[in-house]
C-alpha positions in Angstrom: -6.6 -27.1 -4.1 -6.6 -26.1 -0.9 -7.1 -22.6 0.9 -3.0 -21.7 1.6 -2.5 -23.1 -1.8 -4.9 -20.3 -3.4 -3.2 -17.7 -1.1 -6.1 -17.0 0.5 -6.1 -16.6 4.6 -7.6 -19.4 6.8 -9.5 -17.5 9.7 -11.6 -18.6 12.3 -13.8 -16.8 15.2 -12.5 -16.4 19.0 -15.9 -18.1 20.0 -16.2 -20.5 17.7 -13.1 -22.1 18.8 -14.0 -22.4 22.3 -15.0 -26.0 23.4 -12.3 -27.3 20.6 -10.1 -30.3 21.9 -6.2 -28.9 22.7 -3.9 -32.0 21.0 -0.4 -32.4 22.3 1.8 -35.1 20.6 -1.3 -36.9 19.3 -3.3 -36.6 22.4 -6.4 -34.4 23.8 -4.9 -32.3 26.8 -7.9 -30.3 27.2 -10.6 -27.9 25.8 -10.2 -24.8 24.8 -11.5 -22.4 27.1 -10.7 -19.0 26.4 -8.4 -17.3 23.4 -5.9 -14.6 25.2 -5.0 -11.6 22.5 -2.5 -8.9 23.5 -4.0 -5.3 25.1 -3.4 -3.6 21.5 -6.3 -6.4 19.9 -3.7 -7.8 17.5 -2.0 -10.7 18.2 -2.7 -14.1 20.5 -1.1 -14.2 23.3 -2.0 -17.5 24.3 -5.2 -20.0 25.4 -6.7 -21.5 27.7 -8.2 -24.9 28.2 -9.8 -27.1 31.1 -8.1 -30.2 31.5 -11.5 -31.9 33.3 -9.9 -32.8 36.9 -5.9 -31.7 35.7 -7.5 -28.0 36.1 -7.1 -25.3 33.9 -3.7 -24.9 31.8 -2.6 -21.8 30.0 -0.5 -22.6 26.6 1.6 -19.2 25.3 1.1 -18.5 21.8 5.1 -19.8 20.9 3.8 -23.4 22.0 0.7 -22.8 19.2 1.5 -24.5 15.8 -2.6 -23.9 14.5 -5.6 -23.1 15.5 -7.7 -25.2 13.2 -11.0 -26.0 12.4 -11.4 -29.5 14.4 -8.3 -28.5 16.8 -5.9 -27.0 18.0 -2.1 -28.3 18.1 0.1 -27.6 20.4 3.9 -28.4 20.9 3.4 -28.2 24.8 0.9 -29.5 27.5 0.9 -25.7 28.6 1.5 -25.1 32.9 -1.1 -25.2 35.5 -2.9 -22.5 36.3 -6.2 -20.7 37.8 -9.6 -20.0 36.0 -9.2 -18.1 32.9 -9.6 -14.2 33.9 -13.5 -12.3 32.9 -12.8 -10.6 29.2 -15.7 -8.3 29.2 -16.6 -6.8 25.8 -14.9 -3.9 24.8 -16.5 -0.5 24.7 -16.3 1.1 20.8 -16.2 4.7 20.1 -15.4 6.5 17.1 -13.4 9.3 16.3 -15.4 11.6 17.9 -15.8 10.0 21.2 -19.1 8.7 20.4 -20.2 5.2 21.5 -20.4 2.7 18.4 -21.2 -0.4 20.6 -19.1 -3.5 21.8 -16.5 -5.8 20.6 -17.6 -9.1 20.9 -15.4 -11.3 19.2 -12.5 -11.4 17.1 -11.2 -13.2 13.4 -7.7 -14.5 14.0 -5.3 -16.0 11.2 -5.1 -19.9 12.1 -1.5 -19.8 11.3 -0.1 -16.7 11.5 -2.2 -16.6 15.2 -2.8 -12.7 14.5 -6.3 -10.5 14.8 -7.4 -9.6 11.3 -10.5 -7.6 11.8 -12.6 -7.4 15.1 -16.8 -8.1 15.8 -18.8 -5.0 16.7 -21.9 -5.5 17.9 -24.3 -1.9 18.1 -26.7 -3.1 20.5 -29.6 -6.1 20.4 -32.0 -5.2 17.7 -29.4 -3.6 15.6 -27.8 -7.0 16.0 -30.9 -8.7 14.6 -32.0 -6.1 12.1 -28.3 -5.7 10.4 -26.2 -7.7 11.8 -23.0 -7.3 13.5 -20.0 -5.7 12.1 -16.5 -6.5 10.8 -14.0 -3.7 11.9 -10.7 -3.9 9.8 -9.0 -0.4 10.8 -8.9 -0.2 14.9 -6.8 1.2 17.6 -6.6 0.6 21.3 -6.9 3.6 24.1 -4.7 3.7 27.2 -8.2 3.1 29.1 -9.2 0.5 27.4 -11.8 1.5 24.8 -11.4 0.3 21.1 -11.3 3.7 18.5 -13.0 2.7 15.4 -11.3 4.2 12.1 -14.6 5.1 10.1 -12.6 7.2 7.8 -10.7 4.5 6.0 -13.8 1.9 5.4 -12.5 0.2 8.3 -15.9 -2.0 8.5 -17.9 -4.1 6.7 -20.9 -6.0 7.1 
């Protein structure tokens, strides 16, 4: 049986789909270089790939039929664009204002192309000691800053 049969969710890593190949129509367009998401965290906005010496195309997410685990298909070629723009890691705080660390990375439903819980990283050696942390319950601020919901069990390891 496979996963969709079982009803359970096929999810993938931001980063680990980087470097995928970008198939159109049974052909490689490109690599992907960057996954876009929408300011509130939630949903993908669209990808990025380098095309070697075609440049660097951008493919909105309505183009997107899956984000798999060897590819991903598209129903376009995607339009010509310029480098993909810096995503620095987001700043986390909690409800109190208090610094929780960075987002690093995000889990994103291959078929429904939506963010399901977010990567929190607490620093270097917390990283190597405990790991890095699944956030579930999340919220965007005006400036930028991710709130953590603590209160709810919002994380797990």
């Amino acid at each position: 049986m496979t996963e969709a049969k079982k009803g359970v969710k096929a999810m993938r890593s931001a980063r680990s789909m980087l470097g995928l190949p970008v198939v159109c129509g049974g052909e490689a367009v490109g690599r992907l270089a960057q996954v876009r998401l929408d300011d509130s965290l939630t949903r993908v906005e669209g990808v990025y790939l380098y095309c070697g010496l075609a440049g660097t195309r951008y493919i909105e997410c309505a183009d997107l039929d899956l984000l798999g685990e060897v590819a991903v298909l598209s129903r376009s070629r995607g339009r010509r664009t310029g480098s993909p723009p810096a995503q620095p890691p987001r700043r986390a705080v909690g409800p109190d204002g208090a610094r929780l660390g960075a987002v690093t990375d995000a889990l994103i439903d291959e078929q429904a192309l939506t963010v399901c819980s977010l990567e929190l990283s607490r620093g270097y050696l917390e990283d190597l000691t405990r790991g890095r942390t699944r956030v579930c319950h999340y919220s965007v601020c005006p400036g930028g800053e991710v709130l953590i919901d603590q209160t709810e069990g919002g994380s797990e390891s």
